[in-house]
Backbone bond lengths (Angstrom), bond angles and torsions (degrees), N, CA, C in turn:
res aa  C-N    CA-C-N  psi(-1)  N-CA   C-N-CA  omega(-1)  CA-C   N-CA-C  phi
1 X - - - 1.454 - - 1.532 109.41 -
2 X 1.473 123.74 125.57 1.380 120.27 171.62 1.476 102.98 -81.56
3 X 1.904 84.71 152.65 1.595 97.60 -173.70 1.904 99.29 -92.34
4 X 1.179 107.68 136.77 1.183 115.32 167.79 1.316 127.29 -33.15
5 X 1.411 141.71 141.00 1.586 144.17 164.71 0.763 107.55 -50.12
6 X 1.824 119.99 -67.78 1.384 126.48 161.64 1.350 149.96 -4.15
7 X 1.542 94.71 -44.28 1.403 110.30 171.01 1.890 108.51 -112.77
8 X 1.084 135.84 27.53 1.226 135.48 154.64 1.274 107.83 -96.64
9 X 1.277 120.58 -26.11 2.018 136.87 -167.98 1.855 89.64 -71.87
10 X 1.335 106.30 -55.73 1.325 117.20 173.10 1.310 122.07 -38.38
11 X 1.343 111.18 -69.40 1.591 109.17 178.40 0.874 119.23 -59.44
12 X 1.357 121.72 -25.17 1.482 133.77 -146.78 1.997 94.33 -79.60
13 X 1.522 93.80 -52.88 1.356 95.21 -169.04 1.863 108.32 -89.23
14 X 1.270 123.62 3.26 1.378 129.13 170.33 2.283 98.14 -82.72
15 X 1.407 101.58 -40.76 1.265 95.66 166.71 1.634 137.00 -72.40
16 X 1.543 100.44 -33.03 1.653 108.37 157.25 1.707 106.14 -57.78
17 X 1.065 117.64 -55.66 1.621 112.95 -167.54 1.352 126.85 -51.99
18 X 1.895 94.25 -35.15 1.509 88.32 166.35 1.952 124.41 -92.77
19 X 1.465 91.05 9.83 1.234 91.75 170.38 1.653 120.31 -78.11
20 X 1.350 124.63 -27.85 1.089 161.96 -146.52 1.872 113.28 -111.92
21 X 1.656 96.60 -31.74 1.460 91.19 164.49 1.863 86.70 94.77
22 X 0.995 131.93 25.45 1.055 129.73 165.01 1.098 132.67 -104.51
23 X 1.737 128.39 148.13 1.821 113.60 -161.89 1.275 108.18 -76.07
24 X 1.474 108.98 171.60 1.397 115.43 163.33 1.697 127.09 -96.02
25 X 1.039 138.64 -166.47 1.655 109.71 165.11 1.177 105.72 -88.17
26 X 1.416 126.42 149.32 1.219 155.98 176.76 1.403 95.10 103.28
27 X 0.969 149.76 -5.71 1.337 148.98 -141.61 1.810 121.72 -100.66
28 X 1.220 146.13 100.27 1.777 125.13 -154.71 1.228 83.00 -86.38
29 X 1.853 98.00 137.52 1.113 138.08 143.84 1.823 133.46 -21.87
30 X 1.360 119.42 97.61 1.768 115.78 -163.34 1.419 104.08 -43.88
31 X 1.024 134.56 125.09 1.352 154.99 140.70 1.558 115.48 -9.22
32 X 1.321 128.55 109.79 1.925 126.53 172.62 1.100 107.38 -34.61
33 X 1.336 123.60 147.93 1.425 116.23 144.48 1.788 109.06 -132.93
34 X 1.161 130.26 151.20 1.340 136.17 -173.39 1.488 112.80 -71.91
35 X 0.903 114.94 127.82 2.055 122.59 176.53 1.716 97.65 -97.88
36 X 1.128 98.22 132.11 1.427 106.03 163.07 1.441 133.60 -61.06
37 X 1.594 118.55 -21.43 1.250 143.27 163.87 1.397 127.24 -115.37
38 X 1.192 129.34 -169.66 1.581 122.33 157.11 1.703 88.00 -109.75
39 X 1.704 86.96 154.29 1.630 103.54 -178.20 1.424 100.97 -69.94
40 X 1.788 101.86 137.55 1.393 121.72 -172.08 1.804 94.42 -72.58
41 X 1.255 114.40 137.52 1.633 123.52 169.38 1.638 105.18 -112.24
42 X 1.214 94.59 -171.14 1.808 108.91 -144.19 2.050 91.42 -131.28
43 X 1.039 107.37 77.02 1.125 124.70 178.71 1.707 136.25 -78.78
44 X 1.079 150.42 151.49 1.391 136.39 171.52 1.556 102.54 -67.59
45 X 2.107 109.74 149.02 1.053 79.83 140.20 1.639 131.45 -148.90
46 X 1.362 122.84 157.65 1.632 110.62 -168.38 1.463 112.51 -107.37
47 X 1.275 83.39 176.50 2.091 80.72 -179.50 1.899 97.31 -131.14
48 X 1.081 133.90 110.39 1.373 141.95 158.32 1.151 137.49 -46.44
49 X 1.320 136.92 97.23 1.322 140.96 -159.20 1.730 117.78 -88.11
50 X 0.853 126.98 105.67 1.408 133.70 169.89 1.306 151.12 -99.77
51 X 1.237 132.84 151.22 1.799 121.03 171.65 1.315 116.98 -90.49
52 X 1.985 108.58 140.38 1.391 81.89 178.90 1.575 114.11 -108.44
53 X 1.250 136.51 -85.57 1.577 111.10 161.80 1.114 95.28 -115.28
54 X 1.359 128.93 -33.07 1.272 140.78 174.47 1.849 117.27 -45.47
55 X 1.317 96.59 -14.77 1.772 95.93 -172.24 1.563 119.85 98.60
56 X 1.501 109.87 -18.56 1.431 134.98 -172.87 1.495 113.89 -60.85
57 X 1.380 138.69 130.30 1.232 125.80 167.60 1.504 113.98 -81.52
58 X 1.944 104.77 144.72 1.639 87.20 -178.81 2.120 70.02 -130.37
59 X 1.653 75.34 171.32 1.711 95.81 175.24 1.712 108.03 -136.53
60 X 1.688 85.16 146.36 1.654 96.69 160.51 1.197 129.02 -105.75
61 X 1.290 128.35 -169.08 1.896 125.71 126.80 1.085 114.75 -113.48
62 X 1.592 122.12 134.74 1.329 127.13 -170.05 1.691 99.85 -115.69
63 X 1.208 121.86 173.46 1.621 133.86 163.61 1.309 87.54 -138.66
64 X 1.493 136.26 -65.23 1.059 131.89 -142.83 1.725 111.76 -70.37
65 X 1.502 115.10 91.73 1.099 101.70 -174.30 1.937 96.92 -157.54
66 X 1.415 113.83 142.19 1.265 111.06 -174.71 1.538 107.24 -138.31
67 X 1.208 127.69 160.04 1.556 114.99 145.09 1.638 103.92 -100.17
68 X 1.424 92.46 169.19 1.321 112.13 -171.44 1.187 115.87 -132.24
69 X 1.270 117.46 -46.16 1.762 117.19 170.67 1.431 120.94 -138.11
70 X 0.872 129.00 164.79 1.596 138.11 -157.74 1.923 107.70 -116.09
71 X 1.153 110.78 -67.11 1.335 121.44 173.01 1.534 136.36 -107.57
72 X 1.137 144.06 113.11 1.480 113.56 32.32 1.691 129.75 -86.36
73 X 1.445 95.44 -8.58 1.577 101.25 161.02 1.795 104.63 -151.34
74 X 1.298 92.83 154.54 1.768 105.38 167.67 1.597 100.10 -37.38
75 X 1.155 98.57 121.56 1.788 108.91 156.10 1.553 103.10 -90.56
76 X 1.514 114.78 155.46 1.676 107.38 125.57 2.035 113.80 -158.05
77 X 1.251 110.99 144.43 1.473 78.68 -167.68 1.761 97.05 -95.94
78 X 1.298 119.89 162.49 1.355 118.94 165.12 1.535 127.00 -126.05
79 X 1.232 120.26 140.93 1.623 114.49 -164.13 1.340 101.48 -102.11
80 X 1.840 126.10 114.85 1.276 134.36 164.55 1.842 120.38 -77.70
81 X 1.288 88.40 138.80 1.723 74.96 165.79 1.427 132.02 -80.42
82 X 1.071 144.45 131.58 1.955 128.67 -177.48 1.525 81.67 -60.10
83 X 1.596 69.44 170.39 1.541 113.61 165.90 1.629 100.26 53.98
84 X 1.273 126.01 32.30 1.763 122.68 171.90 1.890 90.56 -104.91
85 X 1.349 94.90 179.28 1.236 123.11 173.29 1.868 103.40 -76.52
86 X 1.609 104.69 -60.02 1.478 102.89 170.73 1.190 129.24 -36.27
87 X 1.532 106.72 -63.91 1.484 123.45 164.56 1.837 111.42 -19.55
88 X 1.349 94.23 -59.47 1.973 99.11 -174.35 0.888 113.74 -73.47
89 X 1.530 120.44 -23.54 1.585 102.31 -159.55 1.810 74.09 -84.97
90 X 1.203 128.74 -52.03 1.357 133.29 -145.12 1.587 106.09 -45.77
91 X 1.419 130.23 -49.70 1.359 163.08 136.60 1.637 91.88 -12.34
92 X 1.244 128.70 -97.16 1.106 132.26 -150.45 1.927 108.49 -70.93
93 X 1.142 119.12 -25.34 1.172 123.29 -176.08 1.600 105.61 -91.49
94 X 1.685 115.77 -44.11 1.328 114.98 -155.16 1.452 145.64 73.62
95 X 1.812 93.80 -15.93 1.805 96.52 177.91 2.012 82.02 -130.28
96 X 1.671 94.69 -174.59 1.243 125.69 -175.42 1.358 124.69 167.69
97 X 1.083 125.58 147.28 1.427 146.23 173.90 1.299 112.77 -68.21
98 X 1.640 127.83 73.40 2.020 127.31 163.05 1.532 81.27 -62.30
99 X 1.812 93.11 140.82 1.651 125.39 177.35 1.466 100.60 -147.69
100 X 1.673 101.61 112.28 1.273 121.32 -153.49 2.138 89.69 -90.60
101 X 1.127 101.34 104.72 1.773 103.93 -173.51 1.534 108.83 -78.46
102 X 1.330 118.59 149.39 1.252 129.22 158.14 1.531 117.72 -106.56
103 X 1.739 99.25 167.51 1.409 106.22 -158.07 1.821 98.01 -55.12
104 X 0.844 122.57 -41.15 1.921 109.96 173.63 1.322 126.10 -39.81
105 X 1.704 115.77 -32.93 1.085 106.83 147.94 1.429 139.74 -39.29
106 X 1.089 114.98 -26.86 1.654 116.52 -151.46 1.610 116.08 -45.22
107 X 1.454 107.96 -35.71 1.568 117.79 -157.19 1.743 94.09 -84.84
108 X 1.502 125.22 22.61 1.454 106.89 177.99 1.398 91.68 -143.11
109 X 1.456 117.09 31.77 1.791 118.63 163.59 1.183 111.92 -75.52
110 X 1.394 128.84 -32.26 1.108 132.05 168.03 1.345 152.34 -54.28
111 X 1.612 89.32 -54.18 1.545 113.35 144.26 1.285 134.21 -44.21
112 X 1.203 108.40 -63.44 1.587 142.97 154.57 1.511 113.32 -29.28
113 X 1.549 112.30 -81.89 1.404 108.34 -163.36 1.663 104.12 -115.45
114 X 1.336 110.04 -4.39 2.029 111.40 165.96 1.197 103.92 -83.53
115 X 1.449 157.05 -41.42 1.253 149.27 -160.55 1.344 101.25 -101.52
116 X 1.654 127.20 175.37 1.282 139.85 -168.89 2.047 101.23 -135.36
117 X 1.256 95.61 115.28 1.380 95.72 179.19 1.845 126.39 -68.70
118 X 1.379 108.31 -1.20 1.389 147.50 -176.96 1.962 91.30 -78.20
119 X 1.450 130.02 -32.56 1.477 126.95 177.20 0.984 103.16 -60.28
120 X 1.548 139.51 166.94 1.307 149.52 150.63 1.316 94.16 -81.40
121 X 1.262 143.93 -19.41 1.710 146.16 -166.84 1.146 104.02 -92.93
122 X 1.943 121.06 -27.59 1.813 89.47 173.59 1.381 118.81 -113.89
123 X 1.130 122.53 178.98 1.047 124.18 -159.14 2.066 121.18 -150.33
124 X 1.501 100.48 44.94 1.245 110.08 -143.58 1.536 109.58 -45.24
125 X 1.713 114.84 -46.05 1.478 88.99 -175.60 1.567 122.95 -72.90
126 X 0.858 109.89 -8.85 1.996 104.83 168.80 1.536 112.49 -83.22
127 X 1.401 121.25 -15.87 1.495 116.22 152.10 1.000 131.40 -56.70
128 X 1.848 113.34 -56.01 1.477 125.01 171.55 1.843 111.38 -44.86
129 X 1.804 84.26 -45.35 2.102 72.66 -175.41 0.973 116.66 -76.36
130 X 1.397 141.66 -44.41 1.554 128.72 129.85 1.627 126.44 34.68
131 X 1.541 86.99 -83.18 1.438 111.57 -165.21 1.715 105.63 -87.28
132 X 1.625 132.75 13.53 1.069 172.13 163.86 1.307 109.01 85.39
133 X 1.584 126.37 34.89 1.729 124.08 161.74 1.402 103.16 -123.15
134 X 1.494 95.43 113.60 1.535 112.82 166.70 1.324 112.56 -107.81
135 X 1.772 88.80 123.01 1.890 87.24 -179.33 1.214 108.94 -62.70
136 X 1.703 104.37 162.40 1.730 125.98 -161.80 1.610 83.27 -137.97
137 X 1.723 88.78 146.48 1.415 77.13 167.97 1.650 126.82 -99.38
138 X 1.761 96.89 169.47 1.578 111.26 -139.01 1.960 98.44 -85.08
139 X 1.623 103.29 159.10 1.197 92.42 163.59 1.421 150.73 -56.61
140 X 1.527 122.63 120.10 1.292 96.44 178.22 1.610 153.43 -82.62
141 X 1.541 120.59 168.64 1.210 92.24 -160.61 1.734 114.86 -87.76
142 X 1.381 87.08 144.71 1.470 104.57 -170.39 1.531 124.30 -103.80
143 X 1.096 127.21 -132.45 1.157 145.04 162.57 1.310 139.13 -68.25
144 X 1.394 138.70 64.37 0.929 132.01 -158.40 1.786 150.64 -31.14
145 X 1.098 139.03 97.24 1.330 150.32 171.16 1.478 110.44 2.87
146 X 1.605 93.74 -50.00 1.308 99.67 -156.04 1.611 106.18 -109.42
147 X 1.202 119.55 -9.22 1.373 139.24 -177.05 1.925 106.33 83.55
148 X 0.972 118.21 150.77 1.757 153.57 -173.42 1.632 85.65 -21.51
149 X 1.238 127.59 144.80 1.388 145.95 -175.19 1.472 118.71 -138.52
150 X 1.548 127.40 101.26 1.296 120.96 -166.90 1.304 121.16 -84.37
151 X 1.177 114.73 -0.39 1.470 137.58 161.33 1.411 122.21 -75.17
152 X 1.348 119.17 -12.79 1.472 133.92 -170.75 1.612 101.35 -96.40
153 X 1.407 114.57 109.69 1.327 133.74 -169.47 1.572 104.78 -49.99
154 X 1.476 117.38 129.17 1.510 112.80 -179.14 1.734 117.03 -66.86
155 X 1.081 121.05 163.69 1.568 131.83 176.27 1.857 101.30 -114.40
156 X 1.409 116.06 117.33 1.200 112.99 156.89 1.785 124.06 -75.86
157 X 0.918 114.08 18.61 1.279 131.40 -172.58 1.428 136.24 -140.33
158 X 1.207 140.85 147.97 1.583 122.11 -171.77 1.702 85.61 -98.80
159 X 0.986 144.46 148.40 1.348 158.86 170.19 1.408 128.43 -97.92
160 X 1.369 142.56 115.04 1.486 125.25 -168.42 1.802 95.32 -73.54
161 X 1.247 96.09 158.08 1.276 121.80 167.96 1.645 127.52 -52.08
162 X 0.869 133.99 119.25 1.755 124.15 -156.57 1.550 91.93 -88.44
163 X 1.230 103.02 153.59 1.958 126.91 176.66 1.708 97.78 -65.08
164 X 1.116 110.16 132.76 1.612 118.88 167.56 2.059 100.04 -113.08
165 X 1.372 111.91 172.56 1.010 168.64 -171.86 1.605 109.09 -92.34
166 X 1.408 120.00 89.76 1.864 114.53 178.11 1.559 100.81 -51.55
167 X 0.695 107.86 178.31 2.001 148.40 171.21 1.335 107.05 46.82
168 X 1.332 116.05 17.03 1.578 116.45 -170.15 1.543 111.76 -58.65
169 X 1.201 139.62 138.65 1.556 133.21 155.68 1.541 130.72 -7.43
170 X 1.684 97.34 -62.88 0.850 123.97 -146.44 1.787 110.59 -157.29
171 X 1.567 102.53 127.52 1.816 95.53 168.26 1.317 126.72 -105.11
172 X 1.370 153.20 100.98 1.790 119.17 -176.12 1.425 110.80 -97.64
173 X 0.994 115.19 162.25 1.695 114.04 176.42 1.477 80.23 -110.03
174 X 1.473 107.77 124.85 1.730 106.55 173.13 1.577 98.09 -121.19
175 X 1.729 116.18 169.20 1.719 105.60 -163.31 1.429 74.23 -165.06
176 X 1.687 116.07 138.29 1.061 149.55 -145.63 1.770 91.40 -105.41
177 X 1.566 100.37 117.92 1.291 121.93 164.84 1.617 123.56 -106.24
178 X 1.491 97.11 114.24 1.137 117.79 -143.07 1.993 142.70 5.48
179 X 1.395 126.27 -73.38 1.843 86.97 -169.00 1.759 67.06 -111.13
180 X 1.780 89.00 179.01 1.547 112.42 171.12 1.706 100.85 -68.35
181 X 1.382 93.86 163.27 1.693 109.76 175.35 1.512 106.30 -105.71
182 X 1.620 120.45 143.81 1.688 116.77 -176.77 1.274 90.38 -80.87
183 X 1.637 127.96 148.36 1.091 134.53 158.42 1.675 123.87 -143.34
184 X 1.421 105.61 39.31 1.691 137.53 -159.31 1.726 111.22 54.12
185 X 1.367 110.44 -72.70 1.736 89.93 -159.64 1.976 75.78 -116.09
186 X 1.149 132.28 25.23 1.607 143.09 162.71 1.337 110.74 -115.84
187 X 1.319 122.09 159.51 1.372 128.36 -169.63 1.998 86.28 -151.27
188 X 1.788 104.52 106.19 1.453 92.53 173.89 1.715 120.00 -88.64
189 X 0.889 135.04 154.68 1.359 143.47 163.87 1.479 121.93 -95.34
190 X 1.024 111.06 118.07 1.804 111.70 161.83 1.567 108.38 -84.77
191 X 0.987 108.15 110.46 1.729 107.90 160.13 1.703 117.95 -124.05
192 X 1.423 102.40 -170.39 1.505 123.83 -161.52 1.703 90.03 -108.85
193 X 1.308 110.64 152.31 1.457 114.01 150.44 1.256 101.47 -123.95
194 X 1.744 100.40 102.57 1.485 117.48 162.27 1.519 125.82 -76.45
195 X 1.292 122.97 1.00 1.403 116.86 179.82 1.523 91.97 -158.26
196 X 1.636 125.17 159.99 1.053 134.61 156.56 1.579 118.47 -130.92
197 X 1.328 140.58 140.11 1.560 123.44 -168.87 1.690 104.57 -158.95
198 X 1.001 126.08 128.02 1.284 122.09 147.21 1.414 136.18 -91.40
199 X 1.200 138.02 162.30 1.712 126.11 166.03 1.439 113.07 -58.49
200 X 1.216 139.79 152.46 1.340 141.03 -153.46 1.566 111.41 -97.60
201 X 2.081 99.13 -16.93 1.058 121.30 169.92 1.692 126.96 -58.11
202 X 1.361 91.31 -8.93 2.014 107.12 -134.58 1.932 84.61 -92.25
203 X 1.419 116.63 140.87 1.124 121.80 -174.91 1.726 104.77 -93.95
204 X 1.198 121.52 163.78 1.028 136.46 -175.80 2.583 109.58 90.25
205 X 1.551 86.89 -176.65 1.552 83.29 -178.15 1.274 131.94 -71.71
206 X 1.126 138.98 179.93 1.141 120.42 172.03 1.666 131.57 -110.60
207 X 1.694 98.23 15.37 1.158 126.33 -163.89 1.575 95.88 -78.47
208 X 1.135 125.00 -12.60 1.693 123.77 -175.39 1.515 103.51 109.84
209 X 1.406 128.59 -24.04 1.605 150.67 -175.53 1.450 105.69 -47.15
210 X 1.075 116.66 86.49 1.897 107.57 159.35 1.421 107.37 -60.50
211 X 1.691 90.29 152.74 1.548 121.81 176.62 1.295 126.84 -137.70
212 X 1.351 110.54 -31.89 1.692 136.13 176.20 1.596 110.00 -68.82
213 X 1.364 102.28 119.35 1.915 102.19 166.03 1.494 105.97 68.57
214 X 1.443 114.93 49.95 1.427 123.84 162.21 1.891 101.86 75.43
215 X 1.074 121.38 40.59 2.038 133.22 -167.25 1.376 102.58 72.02
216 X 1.205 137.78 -5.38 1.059 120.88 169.97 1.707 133.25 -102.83
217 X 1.292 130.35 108.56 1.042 122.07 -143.93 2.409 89.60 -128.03
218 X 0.811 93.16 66.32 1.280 115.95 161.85 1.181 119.26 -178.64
219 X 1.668 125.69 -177.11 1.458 145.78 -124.04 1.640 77.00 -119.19
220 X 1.458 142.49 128.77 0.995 149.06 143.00 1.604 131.10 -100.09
221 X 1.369 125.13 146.44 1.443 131.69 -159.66 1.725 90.76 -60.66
222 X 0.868 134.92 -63.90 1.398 126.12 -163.63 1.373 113.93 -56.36
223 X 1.476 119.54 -11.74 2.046 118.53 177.92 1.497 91.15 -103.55
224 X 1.321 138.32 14.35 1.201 134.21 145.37 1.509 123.41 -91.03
225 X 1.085 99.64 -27.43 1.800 101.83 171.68 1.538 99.22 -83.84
226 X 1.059 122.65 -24.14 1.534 119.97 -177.51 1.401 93.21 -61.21
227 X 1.020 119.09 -76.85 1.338 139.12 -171.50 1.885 109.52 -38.22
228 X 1.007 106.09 -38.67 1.469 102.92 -168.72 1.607 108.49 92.33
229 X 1.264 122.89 21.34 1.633 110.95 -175.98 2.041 91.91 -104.10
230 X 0.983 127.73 -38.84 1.374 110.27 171.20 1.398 104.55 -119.05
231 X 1.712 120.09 159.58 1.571 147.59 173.23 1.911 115.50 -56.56
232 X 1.005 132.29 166.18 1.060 125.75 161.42 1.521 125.64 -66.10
233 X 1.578 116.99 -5.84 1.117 128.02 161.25 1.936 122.45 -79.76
234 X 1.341 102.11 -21.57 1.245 102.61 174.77 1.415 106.74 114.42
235 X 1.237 115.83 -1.02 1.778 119.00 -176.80 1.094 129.41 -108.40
236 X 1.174 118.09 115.34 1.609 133.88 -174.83 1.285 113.53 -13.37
237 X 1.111 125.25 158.13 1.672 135.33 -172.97 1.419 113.03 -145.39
238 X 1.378 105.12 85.66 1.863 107.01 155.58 1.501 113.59 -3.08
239 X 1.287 121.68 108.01 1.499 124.50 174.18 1.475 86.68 -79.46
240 X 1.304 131.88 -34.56 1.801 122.87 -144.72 1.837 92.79 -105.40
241 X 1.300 121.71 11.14 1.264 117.06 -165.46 1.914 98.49 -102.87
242 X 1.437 118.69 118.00 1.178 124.67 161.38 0.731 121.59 -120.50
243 X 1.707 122.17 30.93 1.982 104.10 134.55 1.164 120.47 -55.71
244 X 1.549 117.07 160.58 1.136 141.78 -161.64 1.936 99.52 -77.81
């Protein structure tokens, strides 16, 4: 007599469940218990390129960044911090360069998103080249992906192109759909991704398809906590700081 499918699907998943810590039937359900936080996730991460009034490129590091919709154009929204340099230029300009980083990045998170380009003391792009990434300049914006968007806030101005970051993943030209969102000491943005580009250098397809580092071919929040360059909160960490 053959044994049913039915009942192999059964065991199969009565044996996952208890692999997993899950009941069986008849069994009560584990009891809530309260977390003091929400569980930290394992996020991409990019750094945002901007103008400041001066024409100057400044940079961040971001996590907070998602898409949201696909058609009739790329959404994605992104969460700024107040009171940054990004923040203003982002506000006053409306577009910017997301630069999707890989783990080689790592040693300029600091620079990048621990210091404030607002010091007279820093000086991020002569750090980056320094530290051997000298911004190049970034692609310009072109033709849209998705075609012309009447929702996409006008520019009285032609704008130079902001300085990018070599070996990045990934480039987007993103453009600010209409006002910022309150999000207490964050201000979110809905924008467009009007352009997408990589370096021509950059290995893998060009279909958008990761291949590098198991499909993933950028710098993620969790190989920074590995690392010790940001907190379980998400905030940069003094490499040069030896207090205790």
């Amino acid at each position: 007599m053959k044994f049913p499918r039915y009942l192999f699907a059964i065991a199969f998943a009565a044996r996952l469940g208890a692999i997993h810590g899950l009941t069986s039937p008849g069994q009560s359900p584990p009891p809530f218990r309260s977390l003091e936080a929400p569980r930290v996730m394992d996020v991409p991460v990019y750094s945002l390129a901007t103008l400041g009034p001066d024409g100057e490129t400044n940079m961040n590091i971001l996590t907070y960044a998602s898409p949201v919709g696909i058609r009739p154009k790329r959404t994605w929204v992104l969460s700024l911090y107040r009171a940054t340099q990004t923040h203003a230029n982002f506000l006053a300009r409306g577009t910017g360069v997301l630069q999707v980083l890989r783990e080689d990045h790592a040693q300029l998170i600091w620079h990048l998103g621990g210091t404030s380009s607002s010091s007279a003391e820093v000086d991020k792009r002569a750090r980056c080249a320094e530290l051997g990434f000298p911004w190049r300049p970034g692609p310009a914006s072109g033709s849209s992906h998705d075609g012309p968007s009447e929702d996409v806030l006008p520019s009285d101005e032609v704008l130079p192109s902001e300085e990018v970051l070599p070996g990045c993943a990934a480039y987007y030209r993103v453009r600010l759909l209409g006002e910022l969102i309150d999000a207490g000491d964050h201000q979110v943005a809905y924008v467009a991704l009007e352009d997408f580009f990589e370096e021509e250098s950059a290995c893998g397809p060009s279909d958008g398809t990761n291949t590098a580092n198991g499909g993933a071919d950028f710098m993620s929040s969790a190989f920074l906590r590995e690392q010790g360059l940001v907190s379980a909160v998400g905030k940069a960490i003094d490499p040069f700081d030896t207090s205790p």
